[in-house]
N, C-alpha and C positions, 0 to 999 in steps of 0.2 A: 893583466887586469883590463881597465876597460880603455886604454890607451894614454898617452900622456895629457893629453888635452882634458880628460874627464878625471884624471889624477890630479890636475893644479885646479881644477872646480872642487874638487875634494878637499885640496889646502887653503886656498881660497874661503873653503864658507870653514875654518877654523878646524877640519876634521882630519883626521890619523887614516890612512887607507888601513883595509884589512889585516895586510901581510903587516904593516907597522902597529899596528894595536898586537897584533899576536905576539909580535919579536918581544915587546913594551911590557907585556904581561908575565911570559914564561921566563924559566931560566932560558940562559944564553946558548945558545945552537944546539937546544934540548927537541926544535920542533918536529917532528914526523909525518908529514903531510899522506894524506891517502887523499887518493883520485883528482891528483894534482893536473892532468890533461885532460878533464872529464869537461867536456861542452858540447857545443850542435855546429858541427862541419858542415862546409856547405863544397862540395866535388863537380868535375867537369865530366862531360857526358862520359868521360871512358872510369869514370870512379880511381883514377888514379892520379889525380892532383889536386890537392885540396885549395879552391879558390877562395873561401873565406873558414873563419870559425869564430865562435863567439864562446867566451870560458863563463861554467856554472857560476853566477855569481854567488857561491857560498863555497868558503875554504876552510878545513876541517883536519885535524889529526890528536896524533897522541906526543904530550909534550912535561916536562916536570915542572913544577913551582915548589920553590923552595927543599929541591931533593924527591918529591912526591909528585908519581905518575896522576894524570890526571887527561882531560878526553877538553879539547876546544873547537868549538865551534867558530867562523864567523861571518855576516852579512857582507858581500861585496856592491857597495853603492856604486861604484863606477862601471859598473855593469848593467846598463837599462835602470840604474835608478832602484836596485834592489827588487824588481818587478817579478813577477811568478813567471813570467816571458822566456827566462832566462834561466829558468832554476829546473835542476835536476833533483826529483826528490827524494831519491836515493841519498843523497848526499847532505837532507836534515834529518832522514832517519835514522842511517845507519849509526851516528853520533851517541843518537839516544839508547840506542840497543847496544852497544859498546861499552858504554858508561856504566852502565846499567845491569849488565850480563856479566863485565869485567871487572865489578865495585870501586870506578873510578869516578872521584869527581868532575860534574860537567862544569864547564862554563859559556855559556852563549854569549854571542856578540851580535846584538841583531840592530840592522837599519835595512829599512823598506819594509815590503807586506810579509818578511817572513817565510814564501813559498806559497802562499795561498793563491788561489785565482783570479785571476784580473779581466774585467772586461772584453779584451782584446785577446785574451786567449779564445774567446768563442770563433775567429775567423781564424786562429792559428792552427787552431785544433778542426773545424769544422763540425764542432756541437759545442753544445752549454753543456757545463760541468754540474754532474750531480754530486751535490755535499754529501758525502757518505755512504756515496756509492758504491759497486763493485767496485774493487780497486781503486778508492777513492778518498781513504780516508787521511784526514788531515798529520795523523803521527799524535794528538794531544792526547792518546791515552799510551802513550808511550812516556810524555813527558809527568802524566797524574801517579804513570805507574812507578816513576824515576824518583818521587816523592817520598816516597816510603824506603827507599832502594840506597839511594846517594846525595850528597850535596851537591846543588845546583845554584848557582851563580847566572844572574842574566843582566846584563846591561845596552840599556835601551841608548844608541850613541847616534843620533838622529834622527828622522821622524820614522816612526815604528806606525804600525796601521794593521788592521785585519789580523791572522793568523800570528802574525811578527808579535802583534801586543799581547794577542793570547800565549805564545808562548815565552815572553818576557814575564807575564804575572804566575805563568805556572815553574815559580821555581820558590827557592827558600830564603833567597837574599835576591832584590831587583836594584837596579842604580839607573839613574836618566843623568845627563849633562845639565845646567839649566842653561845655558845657552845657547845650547845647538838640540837640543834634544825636545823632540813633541810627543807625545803617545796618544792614540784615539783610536775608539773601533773605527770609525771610517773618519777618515783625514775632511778637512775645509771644502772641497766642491763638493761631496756625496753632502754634508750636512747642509749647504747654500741652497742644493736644489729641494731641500726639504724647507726653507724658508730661513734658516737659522743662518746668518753671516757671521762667519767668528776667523779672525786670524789663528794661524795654526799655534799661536801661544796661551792662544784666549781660550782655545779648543783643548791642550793638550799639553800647555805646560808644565815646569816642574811644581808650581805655587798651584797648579789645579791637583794634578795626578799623587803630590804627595801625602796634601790635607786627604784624601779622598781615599786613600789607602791602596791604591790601584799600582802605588810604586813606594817602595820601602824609603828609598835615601836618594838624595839631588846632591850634587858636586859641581866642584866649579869647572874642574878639568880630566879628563879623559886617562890622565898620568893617575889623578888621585881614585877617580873608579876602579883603576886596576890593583893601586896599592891598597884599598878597601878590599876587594877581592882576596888578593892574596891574606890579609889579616883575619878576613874570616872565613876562611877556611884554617888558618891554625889552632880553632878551635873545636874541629869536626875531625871524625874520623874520616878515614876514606870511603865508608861505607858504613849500615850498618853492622854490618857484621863483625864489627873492628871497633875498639874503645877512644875514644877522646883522649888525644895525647897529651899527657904532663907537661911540662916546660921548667928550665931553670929555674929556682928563685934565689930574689937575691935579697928580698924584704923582710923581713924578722917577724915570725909569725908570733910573736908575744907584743908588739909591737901598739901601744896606746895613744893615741893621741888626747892630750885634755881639753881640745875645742869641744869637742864632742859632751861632754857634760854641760853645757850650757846653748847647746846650738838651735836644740827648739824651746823656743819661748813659752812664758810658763802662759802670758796670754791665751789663751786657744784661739781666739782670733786673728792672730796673726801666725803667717807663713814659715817658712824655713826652704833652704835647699836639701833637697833628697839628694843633689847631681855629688855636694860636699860631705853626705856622709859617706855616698856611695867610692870616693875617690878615698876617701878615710878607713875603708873599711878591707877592700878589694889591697890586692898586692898592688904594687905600685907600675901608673900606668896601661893598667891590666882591664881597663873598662874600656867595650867598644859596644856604644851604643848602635842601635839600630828602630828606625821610624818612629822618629824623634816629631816628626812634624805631623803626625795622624795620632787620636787616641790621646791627646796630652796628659791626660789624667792619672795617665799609666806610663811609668818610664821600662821599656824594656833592652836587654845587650846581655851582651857574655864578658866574663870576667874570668879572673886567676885566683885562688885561694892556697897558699904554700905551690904552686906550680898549677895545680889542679884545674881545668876549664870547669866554670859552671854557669848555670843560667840565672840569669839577675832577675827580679821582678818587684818592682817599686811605686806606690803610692808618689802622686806627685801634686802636694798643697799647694802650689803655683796655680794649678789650673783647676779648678771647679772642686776644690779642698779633694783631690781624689777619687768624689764620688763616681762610680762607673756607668758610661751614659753608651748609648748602641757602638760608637767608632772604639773607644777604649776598652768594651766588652769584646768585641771582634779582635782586637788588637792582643787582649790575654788568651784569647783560644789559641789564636794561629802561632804564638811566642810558646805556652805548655805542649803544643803539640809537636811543635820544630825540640823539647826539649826532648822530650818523650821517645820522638822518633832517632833521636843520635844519642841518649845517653847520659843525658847532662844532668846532675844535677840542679834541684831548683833554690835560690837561697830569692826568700819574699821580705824584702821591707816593707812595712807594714803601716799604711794610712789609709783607713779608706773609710768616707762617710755613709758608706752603702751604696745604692743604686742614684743616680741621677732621677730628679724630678722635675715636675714643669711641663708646659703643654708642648717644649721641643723634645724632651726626654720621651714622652708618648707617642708623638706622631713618628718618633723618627725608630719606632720599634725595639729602645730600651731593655722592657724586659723579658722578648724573646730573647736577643742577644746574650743581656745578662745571665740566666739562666744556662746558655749554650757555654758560656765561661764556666760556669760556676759546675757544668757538668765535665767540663774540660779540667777542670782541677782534682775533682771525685776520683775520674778516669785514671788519671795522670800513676804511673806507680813507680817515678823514679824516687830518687829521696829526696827529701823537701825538711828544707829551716827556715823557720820564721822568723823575725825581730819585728815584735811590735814596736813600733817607733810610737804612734801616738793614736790616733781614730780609729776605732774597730766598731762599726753599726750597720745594723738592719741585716737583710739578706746578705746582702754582697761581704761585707765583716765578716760576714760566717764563716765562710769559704777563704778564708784569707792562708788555710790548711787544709789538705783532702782528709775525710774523714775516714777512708780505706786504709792506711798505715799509719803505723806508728812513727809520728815527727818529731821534729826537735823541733822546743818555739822556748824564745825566750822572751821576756817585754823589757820596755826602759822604764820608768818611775815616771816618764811624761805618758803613758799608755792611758785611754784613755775610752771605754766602751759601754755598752749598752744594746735594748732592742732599737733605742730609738736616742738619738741628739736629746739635753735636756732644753736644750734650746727649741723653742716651738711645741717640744714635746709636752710640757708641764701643762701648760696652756690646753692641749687637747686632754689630759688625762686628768684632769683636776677642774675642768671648766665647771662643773656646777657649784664646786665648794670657792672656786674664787667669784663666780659669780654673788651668790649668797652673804658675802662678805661685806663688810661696810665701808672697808678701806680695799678693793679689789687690787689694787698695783703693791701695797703693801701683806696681801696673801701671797700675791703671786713672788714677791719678795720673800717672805717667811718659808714656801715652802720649797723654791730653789735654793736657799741655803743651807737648807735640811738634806735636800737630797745631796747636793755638791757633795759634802759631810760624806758620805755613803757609798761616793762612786769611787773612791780611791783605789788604783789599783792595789793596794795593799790588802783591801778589805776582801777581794775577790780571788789575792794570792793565799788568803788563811782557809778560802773555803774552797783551796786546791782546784781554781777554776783555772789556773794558771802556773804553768810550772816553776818558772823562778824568774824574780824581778833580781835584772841586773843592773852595776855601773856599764853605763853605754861604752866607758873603756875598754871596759873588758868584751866589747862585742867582735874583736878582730881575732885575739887570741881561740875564742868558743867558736868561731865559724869556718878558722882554719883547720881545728879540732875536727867539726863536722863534715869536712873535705876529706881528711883522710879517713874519717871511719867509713862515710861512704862508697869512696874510691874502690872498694874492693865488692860493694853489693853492686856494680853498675854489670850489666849482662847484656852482651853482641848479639844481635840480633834480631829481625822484625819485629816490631811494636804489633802487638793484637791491633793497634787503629794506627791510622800512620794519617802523617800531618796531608791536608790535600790547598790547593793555593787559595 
């Protein structure tokens, strides 16, 4: 690598050098390295004595996790600092095309720019580099095209920049460190000479990059990115073309818990945990969240049902009752699509106030977004079960099921829906007759208690707007049910649309 002295700068600022992140990750002496003597020699005038060399800083082969071939890449820091100076770019291609050609999952490990151009290459090379030049192009439609193709894995394990960060965001699962780890399109001096002073955490941490959706999940340590890694991929095929693997169970699919009949309050103003039905409901264990800190509105991860991998999708009353606002909208496209394109299918817990409102809901382009979900779920043709849990309103409610196949949905007795909340709602839809009134607060009384009367999911289950109101006990048994009768509709594949980053 890049010598011992830039190997203990490596230990020093907390960080795993390359060859020790790869041993860390894979099975044990499973690794395969190709183009393990690949760098730039520097020879004596007779060409027959090599007086220096300097190795590509990027190491790369085929290696298994967990018994299962898979393709690893990864950034050597102690070589220039991860810099394009030093890189061979054979050597981030050929990964992709391997992965990709081969139907094996990739994983990247990137720190520095990634392989993209630096500065200093103008005097290396003796011209400036054209973006997308003859022979010039960066690999990222190789990594867009790997999207649709295979599970990809990226984690950002110090400061990532330029090219590095674009291909850290172009995969399907991203991890940073939060302590050693930055992400930015250009790192603290490009941004200073623009006027902007930001330390590279201010710039590019994980409390920035995660809310922002730019990086899936933050960890503490570099041990736990790889055991996330490996986790989630036990819920992906190897490819598309290959089905989602089953796994033992060991949970009792008739299996009731009785919290669950009392766990949302009959209040409607007040909250409940989604995270507690969702752990009540799933096999045991079996829930692995993903971008937990972006989109809060929307809890999304993969789960186990009788063994079965599927894809979770939840309402989350903690944060803004649900309703879907632009990052949480973003957040259901790219989770239906990652479903779509591997297979999974989608089980939706069901809360949702509709769309986000308010002048931050507006400006921050809300109902394009919303819309681009809500065309994401239409799309979507794997198979889909719904449990209303509680809120089903406006647009967004609607969609809470693609209207293209035949779903299973079932609600709780807390279900609760409409075009519109009667909260607020009454008030606009009745304002001339409570105006006209002579006791106005006691109309608007009289006639909220009429409709309350009316909204019962009951009265909506007799006019077969709703398939069957269930006990919430029995929601683990019915969803294990809908695990294996799906299991056999799921079909290997390319997705007509395949998820893009």
């Amino acid at each position: 690598m890049g010598g011992p002295e830039r190997i203990k700068r490596q230990h020093d600022a907390g960080k795993l050098t390359v060859r020790e992140r790869i041993d860390r990750l894979i099975d044990p002496n499973s690794f395969l390295e190709l183009g393990s003597i690949a760098g730039k020699a520097t020879y004596d005038p007779s060409f027959k004595v090599m007086t220096d060399f300097m190795p590509a800083n990027g190491v790369f082969g085929r290696a298994t996790i967990d018994g299962r071939p898979v393709v690893v890449f990864g950034d050597d820091f102690t070589v220039r600092g991860g810099s394009a100076d030093a890189s061979i770019k054979g050597k981030y291609q050929m990964p992709e095309h391997m992965a990709g050609e081969y139907r094996l999952p990739l994983i990247r490990m990137i720190e520095g720019s990634g392989g993209g151009g630096s500065v200093k290459t103008i005097e290396t090379t003796g011209h400036a580099n054209l973006p997308g030049g003859v022979g010039q192009s960066s690999g990222l439609w190789l990594c867009a095209l790997n999207m649709g193709r295979v599970p990809v894995v990226a984690l950002g394990l110090g400061s990532v920049a330029g090219l590095g960060a674009a291909r850290l965001a172009a995969s399907h699962y991203s991890l940073m460190v939060k302590d050693t780890s930055a992400i930015f399109v250009a790192g603290p001096p490009v941004v200073e000479r623009l006027g902007e002073t930001r330390t590279r955490m201010q710039l590019g941490g994980h409390e920035v990059q995660v809310e922002a959706g730019t990086i899936d999940d933050a960890v503490d340590t570099e041990e736990e990115a790889f055991e996330r890694t490996r986790r989630f991929l036990s819920y992906l095929p190897s490819s598309v073309w290959e089905l989602p693997p089953r796994a033992p169970n060991t949970d009792p699919v008739d299996r009731r818990d009785d919290h669950l009949i009392s766990i949302v309050p009959k209040d409607k103003k007040q909250a409940y945990s989604m995270r507690r039905i969702i752990d009540s409901l799933m096999d045991k264990a079996s829930f692995f969240e993903m971008s937990r800190g972006f989109g809060r509105q929307i809890i999304t991860g993969f789960a186990r049902l009788d063994g079965w991998p599927v894809a979770v999708l939840a309402g989350d009353p903690l944060f803004g009752g649900g309703a879907w606002g632009a990052a949480a909208s973003r957040k259901i496209t790219r989770f239906i699509d990652l479903a779509q394109t591997f297979h999974l299918p989608i089980i939706h817990l069901v809360d949702c106030f509709g769309f986000a409102v308010g002048l931050h809901a507006e400006s921050t382009g809300t109902m394009r977004a919303a819309v681009a979900a809500i065309s994401a779920v239409h799309q979507s043709t794997v198979p889909w079960c719904a449990i209303i849990i509680r809120n089903v309103f406006g647009v967004g409610g609607g969609a809470h099921v693609p209207h293209t196949q035949q779903t299973i949905r079932y609600s709780w007795p807390s279900g609760s829906w409409g075009s519109l909340p009667l909260e607020g709602g009454v008030e606009a839809a009745y304002r001339a007759e409570i105006a006209a009134a002579a006791d106005p607060a006691a109309k608007l009384a009289e006639i909220d208690e009429r409709l309350q009367k009316m909204r019962s999911p009951f009265r909506s289950a007799e006019a077969f707007l709703i398939e069957e109101i269930i006990d919430p006990r029995d929601t683990r048994p019915l969803l294990c049910e809908f695990a294996n009768m799906a299991a056999p509709l799921r079909t290997p594949g390319q997705s007509f649309f395949t998820m893009r980053p």
